[in-house]
Structure formats: structure tokens, C-alpha cells
C-alpha positions as CSV (number, residue, x, y, z in Angstrom):
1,X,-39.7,167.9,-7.3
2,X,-41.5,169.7,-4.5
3,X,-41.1,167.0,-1.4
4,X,-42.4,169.6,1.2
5,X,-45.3,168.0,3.5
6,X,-47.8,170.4,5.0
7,X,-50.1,169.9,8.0
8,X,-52.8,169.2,5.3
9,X,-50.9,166.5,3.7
10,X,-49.7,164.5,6.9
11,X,-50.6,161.3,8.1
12,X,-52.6,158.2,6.9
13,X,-55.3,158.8,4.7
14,X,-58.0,157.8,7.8
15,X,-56.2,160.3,9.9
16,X,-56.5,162.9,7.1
17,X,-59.7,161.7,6.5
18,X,-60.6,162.4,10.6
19,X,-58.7,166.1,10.0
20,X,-60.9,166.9,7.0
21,X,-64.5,166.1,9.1
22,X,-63.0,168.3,12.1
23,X,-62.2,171.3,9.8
24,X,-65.8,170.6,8.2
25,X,-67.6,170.4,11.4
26,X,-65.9,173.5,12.6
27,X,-67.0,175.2,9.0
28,X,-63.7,175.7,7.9
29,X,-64.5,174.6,4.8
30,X,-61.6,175.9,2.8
31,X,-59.5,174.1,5.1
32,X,-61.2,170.7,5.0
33,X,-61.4,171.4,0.9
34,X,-57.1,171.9,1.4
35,X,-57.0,168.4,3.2
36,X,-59.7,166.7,1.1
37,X,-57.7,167.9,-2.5
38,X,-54.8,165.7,-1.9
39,X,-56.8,162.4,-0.3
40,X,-59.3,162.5,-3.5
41,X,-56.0,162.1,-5.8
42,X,-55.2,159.5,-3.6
43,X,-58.0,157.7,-3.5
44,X,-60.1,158.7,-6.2
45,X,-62.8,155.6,-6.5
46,X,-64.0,156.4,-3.3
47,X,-67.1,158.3,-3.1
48,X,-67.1,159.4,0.9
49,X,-64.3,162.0,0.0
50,X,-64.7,163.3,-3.0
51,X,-69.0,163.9,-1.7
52,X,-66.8,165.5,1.6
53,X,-64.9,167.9,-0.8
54,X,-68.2,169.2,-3.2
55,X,-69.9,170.2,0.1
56,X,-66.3,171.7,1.4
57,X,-66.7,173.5,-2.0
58,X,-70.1,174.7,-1.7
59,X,-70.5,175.9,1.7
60,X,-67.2,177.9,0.8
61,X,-69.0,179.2,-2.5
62,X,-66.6,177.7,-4.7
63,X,-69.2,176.5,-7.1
64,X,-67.5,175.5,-10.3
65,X,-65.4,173.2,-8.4
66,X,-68.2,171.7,-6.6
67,X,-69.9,171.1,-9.3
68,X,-66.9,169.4,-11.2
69,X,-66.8,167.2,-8.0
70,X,-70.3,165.8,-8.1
71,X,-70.0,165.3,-11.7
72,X,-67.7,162.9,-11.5
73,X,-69.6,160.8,-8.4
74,X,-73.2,160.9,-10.5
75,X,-71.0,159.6,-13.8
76,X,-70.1,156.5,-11.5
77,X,-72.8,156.4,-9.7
78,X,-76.0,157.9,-11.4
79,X,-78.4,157.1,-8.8
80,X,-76.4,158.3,-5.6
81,X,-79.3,160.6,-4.7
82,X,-76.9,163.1,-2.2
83,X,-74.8,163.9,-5.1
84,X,-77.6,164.3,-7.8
85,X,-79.4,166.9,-5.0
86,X,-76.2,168.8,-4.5
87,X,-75.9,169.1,-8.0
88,X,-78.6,170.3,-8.3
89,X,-78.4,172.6,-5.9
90,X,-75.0,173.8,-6.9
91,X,-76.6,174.9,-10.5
92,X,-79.2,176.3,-9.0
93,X,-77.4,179.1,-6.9
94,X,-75.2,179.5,-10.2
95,X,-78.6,180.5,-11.6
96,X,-79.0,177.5,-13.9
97,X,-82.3,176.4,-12.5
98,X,-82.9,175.0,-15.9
99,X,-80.1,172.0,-15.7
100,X,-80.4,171.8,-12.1
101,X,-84.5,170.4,-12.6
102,X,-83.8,167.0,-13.5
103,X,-81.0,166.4,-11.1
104,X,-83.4,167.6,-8.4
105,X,-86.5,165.4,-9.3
106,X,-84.3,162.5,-10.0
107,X,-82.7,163.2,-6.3
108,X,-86.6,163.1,-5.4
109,X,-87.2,160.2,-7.2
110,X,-84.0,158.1,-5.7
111,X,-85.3,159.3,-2.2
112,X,-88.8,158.3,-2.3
113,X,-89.8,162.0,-1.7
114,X,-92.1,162.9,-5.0
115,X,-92.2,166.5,-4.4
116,X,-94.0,168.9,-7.0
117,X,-91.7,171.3,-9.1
């Protein structure tokens, strides 16, 4: 059993969490995606990281992964409009504009903004 603990995986979850958003906000996105792996695991029924990690994912074009992500919050939460707009957008730069329609006009829908498509 591997007991090694790397910078990613030290401290409390809310001081990994705090790590995670630095990395994010400094667009090191791979790196906040490193911290974010492990605290999901840890605390999978919250929504705050795992939404964290499928942007950490898509702004670092890991787009499979994203989109596994924000699967799983719009199965637990199907009207958490963030998530159904990401999805959304996440097919849509994988070129599957078709499945990424209804996420998008729900996301619409959920914000109040009824856009045309």
C-alpha cells in the first residue's frame, strides 16, 4: 500500500479545497484538477468540488473527463443549471452539438434566460 503524501494530497480537505481555487485562479488547471481528484473521492456528495474539477478539466481540454464529471452532478441534481451549461458546452467543443442542444436550452430554461437556438 502506497502511504506516500504529496503536496496535492496534504492537509484538511478546506485547506486543499483553498489550494485547488489558488491553482484555478492562477489557471493552472491541471494542477488544481491534481488537488481536486483526491478531495472528490473524499467527499463525493458535494457538488462545489466535483463542479471545481469539470471546469479544471475543461479549461485544460481534458474533455472526456469533464464531461464524466458533470454527468454525475446533473444525475443528482438535474436542474443545477452551471453544470447542465457546461455540459453542454463540453459536447459541443467535442463536436456533438446534437446532445449538447438540450442541455443548453434546459441551462436557459433553469436561468431564466430564453435564448433562441
Amino acid at each position: 500500500m502506497d502511504t506516500t503524501t504529496t503536496y496535492y494530497d496534504r492537509g484538511t480537505p478546506a485547506e486543499r479545497w483553498e489550494r485547488a481555487l489558488k491553482y484555478f485562479d492562477a489557471k493552472d488547471y491541471a494542477g488544481s484538477a491534481r488537488v481536486l481528484g483526491k478531495l472528490v473521492e473524499e467527499v463525493p456528495e458535494q457538488t462545489g468540488p466535483r463542479l471545481l474539477l469539470a471546469r479544471a478539466y475543461y479549461h485544460s481540454a481534458q474533455l472526456r473527463r469533464a464531461e464524466g464529471e458533470l454527468r454525475v452532478i446533473v444525475e443528482r441534481d438535474p436542474v443545477e443549471h452551471y453544470a447542465r451549461l457546461m455540459l453542454g458546452r463540453v459536447l459541443e467543443r467535442q463536436g456533438r452539438a446534437d446532445e449538447a442542444e438540450p442541455h443548453l436550452r434546459l441551462a436557459s430554461a433553469l436561468s431564466g434566460e430564453f435564448t433562441e437556438r
